[in-house]
C-alpha positions in Angstrom: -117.4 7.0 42.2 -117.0 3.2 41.5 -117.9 1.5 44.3 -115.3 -1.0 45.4 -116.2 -4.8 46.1 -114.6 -7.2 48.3 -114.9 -10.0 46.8 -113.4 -12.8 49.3 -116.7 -11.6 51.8 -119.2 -12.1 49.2 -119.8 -15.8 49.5 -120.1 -15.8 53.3 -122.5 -12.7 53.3 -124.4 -14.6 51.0 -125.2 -17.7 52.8 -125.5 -15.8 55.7 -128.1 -13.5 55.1 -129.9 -16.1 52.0 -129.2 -13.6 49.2 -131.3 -11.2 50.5 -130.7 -7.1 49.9 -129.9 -4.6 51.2 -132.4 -2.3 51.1 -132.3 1.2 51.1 -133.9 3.4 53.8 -136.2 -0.5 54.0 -135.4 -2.4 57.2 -137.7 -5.2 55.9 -137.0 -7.4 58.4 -138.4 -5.7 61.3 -135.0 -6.3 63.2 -134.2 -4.1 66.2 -131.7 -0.4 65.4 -129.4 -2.1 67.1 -129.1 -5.0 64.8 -125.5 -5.1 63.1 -128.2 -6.1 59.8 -130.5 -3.2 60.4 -127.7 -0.9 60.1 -126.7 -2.4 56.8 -130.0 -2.3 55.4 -131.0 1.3 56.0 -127.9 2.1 54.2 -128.6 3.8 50.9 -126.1 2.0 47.8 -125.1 -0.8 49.7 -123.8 -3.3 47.5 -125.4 -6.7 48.1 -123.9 -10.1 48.5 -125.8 -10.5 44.6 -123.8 -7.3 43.3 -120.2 -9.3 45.2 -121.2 -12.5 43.7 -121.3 -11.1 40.2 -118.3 -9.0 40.8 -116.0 -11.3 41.3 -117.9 -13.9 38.4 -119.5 -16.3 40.4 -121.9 -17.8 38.5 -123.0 -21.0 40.7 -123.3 -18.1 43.5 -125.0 -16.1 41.0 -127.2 -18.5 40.8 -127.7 -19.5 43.8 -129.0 -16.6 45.3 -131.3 -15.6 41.9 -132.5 -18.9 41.7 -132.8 -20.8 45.5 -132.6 -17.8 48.0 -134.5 -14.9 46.0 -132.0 -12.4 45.7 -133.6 -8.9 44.6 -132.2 -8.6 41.0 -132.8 -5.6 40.7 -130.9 -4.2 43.7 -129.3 -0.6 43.3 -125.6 0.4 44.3 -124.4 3.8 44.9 -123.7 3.9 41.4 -127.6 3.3 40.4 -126.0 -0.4 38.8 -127.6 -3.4 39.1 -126.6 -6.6 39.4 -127.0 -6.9 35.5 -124.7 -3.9 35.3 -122.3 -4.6 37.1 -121.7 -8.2 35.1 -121.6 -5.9 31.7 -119.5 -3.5 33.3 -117.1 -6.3 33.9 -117.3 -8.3 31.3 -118.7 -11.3 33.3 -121.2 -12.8 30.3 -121.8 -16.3 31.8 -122.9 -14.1 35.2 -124.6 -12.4 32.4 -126.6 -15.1 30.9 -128.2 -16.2 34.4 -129.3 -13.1 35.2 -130.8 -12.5 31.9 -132.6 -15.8 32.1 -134.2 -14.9 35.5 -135.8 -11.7 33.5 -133.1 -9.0 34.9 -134.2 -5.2 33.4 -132.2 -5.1 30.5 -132.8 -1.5 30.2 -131.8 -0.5 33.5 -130.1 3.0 33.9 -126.8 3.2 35.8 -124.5 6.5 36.4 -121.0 5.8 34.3 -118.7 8.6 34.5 -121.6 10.8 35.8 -124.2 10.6 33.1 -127.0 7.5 32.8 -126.2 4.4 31.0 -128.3 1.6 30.3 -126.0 -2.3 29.9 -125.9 -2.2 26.4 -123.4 0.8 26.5 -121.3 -0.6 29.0 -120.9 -3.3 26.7 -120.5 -1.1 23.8 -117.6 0.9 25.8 -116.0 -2.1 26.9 -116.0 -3.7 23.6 -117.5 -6.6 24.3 -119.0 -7.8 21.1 -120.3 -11.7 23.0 -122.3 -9.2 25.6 -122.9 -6.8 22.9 -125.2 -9.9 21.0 -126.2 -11.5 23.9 -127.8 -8.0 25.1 -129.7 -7.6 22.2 -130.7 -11.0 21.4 -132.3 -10.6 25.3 -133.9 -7.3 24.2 -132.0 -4.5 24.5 -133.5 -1.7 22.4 -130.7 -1.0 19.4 -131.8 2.8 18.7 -132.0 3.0 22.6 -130.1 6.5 23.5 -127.9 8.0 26.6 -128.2 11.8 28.3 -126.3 12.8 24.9 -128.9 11.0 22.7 -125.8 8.8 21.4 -127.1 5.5 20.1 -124.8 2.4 20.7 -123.9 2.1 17.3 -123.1 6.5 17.2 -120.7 5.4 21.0 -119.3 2.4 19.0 -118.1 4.4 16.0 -117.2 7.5 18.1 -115.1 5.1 20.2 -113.5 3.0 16.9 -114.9 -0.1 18.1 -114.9 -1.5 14.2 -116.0 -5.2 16.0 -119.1 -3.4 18.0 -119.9 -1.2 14.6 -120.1 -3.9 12.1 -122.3 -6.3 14.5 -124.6 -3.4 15.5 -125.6 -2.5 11.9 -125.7 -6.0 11.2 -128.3 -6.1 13.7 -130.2 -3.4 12.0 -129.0 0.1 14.0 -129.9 3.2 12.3 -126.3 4.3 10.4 -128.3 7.6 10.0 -128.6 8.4 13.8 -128.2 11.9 15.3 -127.3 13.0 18.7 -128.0 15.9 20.4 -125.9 17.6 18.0 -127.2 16.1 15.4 -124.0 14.4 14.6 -124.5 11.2 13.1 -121.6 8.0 13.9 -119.7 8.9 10.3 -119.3 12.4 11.8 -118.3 10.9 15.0 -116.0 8.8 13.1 -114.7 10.7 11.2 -114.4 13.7 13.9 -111.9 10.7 16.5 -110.2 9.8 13.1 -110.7 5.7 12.9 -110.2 4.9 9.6 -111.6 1.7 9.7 -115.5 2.9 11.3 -115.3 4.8 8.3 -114.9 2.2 5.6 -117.1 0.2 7.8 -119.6 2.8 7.9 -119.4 3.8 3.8 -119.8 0.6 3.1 -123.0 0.2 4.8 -124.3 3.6 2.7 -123.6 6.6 5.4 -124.4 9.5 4.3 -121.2 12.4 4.2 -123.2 14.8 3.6 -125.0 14.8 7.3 -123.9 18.0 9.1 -123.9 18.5 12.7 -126.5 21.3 14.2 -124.0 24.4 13.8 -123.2 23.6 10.3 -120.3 21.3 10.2 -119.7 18.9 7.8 -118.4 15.4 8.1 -115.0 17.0 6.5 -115.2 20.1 8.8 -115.2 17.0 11.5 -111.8 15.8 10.0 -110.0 18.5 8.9 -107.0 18.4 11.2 -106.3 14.9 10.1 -105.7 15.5 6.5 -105.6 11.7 5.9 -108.6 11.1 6.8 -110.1 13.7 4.7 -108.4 12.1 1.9 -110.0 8.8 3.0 -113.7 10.1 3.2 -113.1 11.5 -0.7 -111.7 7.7 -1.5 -114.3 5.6 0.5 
């Protein structure tokens, strides 16, 4: 479940309580159970007035809080995301950028659509090709790998994100990278039928002769879109 952020509150909580979180089953402050705060903090996933701020793209809030009131940055939701995540997830980059230049965990998991994520797939999913380089010029690992051992650049292909594809092997990914299944992004590719991945991915040497763990070929991956058989034999 995506937890759901009102964003017109998130400046006032801010200032209100300095930028500081919300922490789970933690009532650092020592304030009474009665406290209306105390409640808040022993709350496990609450968002914090960070996680608002860089919802709704606040950057000068952003940094605000990071920078003068020493918001934790690494503050969890009830979707595992942090601050970072959440800025990825919604394509916030300049949000991005200052939490980024305050060291945020670039390889932080999250839980999107049930399974663990790290930023640089959010970015890959969204198709954000700006967060995709600014991730990995920050340090995001490129052969980094989710619960299905999908690389970015095996998510990118597998989702026809030609943009995301040709700046991830430009940036060195392995074209040759197996899943779980041992399918590599050609297979992928070719297996969700985008044309253009495929060119893009020939082009950089794939292999077609990779076969996935219970035999199938990058054709067997294909073959109910005849055309794009005919295009793996022309590539």
């Amino acid at each position: 479940m995506e937890t759901s952020y009102n964003n017109s509150s998130a400046s006032d909580n801010a200032r209100q309580h300095n930028g500081n979180v919300y922490n789970s089953n933690t009532n650092n402050y020592n304030l009474p159970s009665s406290h209306p705060f105390a409640q808040i903090l022993s709350t496990q996933g609450q968002p914090t007035p960070l996680h608002k701020a860089c919802a709704k793209g606040d950057e000068d809030l952003v940094r605000s809080l990071v920078l003068e009131q020493g918001a934790n940055i690494e503050a969890q939701d009830d979707d595992w995301m942090t601050p970072l995540q959440l800025a990825v997830s919604k394509n916030k980059i300049n949000v991005a950028r200052v939490l980024l230049g305050s060291c945020a965990n670039v390889e932080a998991q999250c839980k999107f659509w049930g399974a663990s994520q790290p930023p640089l797939f959010l970015a890959v999913s969204a198709g954000n090709e700006e967060m995709i380089r600014l991730l990995l010029e920050s340090g995001a690992e490129i052969e980094g790998t989710n619960f299905m051992q999908h690389t970015a650049l095996c998510l990118a292909a597998k989702d026809g994100a030609g943009g995301a594809v040709e700046l991830l092997l430009a940036k060195g990914a392995d074209i040759e990278a197996k899943d779980k299944a041992k399918c590599t992004p050609l297979w992928w590719a070719a297996f969700q039928g985008h044309a253009d991945v495929i060119t893009t991915l020939l082009g950089h040497g794939a292999s077609r002769d990779a076969k996935a763990r219970n035999g199938a070929t990058v054709y067997d991956a294909a073959r109910r879109k005849t055309h794009i058989v005919e295009w793996l034999k022309q590539g």
